[in-house]
C-alpha positions as CSV (number, residue, x, y, z in Angstrom):
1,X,-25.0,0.3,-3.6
2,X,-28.6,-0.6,-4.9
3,X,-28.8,1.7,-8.4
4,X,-31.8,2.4,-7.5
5,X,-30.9,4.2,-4.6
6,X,-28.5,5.9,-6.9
7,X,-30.6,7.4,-8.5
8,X,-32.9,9.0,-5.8
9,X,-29.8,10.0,-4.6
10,X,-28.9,11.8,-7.5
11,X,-32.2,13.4,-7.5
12,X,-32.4,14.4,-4.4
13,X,-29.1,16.9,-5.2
14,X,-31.5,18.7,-7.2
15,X,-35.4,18.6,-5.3
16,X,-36.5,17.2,-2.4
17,X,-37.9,13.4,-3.1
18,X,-41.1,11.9,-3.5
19,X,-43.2,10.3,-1.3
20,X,-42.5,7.1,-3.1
21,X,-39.3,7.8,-3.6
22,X,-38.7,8.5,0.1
23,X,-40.7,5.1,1.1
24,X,-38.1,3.1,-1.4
25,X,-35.1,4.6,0.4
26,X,-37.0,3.7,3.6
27,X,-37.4,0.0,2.5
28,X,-33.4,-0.3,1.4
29,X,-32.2,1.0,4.8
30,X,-34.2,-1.3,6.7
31,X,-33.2,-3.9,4.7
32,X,-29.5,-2.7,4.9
33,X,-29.9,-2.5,8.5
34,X,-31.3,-6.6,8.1
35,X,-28.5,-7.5,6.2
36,X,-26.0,-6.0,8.4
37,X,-27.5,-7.5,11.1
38,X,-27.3,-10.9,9.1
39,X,-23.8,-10.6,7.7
40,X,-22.7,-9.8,11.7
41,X,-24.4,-13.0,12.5
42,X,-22.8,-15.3,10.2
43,X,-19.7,-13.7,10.7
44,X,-20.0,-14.3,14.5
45,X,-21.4,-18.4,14.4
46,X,-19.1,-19.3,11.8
47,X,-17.6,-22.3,13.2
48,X,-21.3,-23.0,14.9
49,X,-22.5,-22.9,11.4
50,X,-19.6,-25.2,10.2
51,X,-19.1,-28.0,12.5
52,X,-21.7,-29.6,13.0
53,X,-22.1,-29.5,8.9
54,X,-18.6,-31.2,8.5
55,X,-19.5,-34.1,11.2
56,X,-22.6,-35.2,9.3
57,X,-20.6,-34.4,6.1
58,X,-18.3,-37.1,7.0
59,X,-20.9,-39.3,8.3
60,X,-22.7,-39.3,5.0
61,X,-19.2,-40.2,3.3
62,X,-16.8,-42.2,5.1
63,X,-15.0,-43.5,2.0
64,X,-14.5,-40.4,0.5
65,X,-10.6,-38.9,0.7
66,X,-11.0,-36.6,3.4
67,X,-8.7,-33.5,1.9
68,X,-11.8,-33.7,-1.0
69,X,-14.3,-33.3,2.0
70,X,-12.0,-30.5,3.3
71,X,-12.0,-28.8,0.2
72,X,-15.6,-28.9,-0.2
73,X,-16.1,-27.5,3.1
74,X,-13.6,-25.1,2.5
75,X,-15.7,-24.3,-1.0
76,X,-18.9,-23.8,1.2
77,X,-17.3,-21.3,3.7
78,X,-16.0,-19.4,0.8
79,X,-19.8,-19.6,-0.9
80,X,-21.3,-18.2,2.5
81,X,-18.9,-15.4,3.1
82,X,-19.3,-14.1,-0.7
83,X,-22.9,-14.5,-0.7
84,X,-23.1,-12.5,2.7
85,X,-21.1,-9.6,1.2
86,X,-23.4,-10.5,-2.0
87,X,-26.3,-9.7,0.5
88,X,-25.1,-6.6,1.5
89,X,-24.1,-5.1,-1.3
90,X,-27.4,-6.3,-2.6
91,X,-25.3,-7.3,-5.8
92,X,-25.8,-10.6,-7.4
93,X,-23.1,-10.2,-9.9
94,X,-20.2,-9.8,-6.9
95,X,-21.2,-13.2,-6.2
96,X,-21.2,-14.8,-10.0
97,X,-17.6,-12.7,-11.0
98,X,-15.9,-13.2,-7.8
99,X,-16.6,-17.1,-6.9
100,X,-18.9,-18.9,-8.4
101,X,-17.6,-19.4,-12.1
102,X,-13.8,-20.1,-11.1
103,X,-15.8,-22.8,-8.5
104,X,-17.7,-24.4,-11.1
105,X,-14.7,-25.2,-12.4
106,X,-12.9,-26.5,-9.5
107,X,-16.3,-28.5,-8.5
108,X,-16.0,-30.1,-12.0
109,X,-12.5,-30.9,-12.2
110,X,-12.4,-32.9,-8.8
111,X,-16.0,-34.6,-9.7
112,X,-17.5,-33.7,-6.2
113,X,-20.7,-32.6,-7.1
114,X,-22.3,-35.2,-5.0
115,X,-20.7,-34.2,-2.0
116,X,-21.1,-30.8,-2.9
117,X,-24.7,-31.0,-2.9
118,X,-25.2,-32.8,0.5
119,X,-23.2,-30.2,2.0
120,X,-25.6,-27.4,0.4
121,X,-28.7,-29.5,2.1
122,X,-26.6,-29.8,5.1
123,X,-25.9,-25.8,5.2
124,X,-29.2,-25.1,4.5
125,X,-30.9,-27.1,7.5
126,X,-28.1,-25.6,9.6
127,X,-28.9,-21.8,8.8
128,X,-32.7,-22.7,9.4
129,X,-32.0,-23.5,12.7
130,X,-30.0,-20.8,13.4
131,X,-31.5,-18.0,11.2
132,X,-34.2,-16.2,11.5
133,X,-36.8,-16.1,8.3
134,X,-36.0,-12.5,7.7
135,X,-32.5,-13.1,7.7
136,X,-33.2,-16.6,6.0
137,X,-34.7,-14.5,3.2
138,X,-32.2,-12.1,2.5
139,X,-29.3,-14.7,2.1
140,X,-31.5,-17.5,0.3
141,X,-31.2,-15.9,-3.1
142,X,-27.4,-15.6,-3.1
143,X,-27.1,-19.2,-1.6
144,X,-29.9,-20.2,-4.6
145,X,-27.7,-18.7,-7.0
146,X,-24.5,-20.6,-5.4
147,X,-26.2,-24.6,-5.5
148,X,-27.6,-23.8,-9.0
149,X,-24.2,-22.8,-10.7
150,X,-22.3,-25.4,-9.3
151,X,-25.3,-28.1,-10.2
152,X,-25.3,-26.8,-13.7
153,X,-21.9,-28.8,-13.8
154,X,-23.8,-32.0,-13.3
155,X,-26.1,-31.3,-16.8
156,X,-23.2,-30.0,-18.9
């Protein structure tokens, strides 16, 4: 949960809140009630989401071993789901501890940061045409987060 929220709700055991506090705990349900309605969607279009990415993936690199594409892809539909849940629990760190820093390291090892970064472009024209802007806006920061840990790899 948002500590933020926390903490109104903690004040709120002993007084009634604020005006302002009532209007921030009015802004993080509706947002909760975006993210939900976000995290339902990727859930649901999953393979909509996916396919078409893996065809142009392939497309874009025909002489690439295609268990390295599949393991990309597979990297990808890991990222999304964790920065989904990221989304909802409004937590940036559930996405750094639980995915990204053991992926950097598997991004690294197998030198697939080229294809790694087509299939964030790729992703990210996908969920444009499928998402709307709100939704768009609530995952973009996690997916941000994702494409610039694993790019760090590249300048290390």
């Amino acid at each position: 949960m948002n500590p933020k929220i926390e903490v109104l709700l903690d004040q709120a055991e002993s007084r009634y809140l604020k005006t302002e506090e009532l209007d921030a705990f009015k802004h993080y349900a509706i947002s909760l009630a975006q993210s939900l309605k976000t995290y339902e969607l990727l859930r649901e279009q999953e393979v909509a989401i996916f396919q078409p990415v893996a065809d142009q993936l392939i497309k874009a690199f025909p002489d690439t071993n295609q268990e390295l594409l599949e393991r990309s892809l597979k990297n990808w539909l890991l990222i999304l789901r964790h920065c989904a849940m990221a989304m909802l629990l409004n937590d940036r760190d559930f996405l750094q501890q639980n995915l990204l820093e053991w992926l950097k390291g598997l991004v690294q090892t197998h030198q697939m940061v080229a294809v790694e970064t087509k299939l964030y472009h790729l992703l990210q024209v996908r969920l444009k045409g499928l998402l709307s802007p709100q939704a768009l806006a609530l995952l973009e920061p996690y997916l941000t987060q994702a494409q610039t840990t694993l790019l760090e790899v590249t300048q290390s």
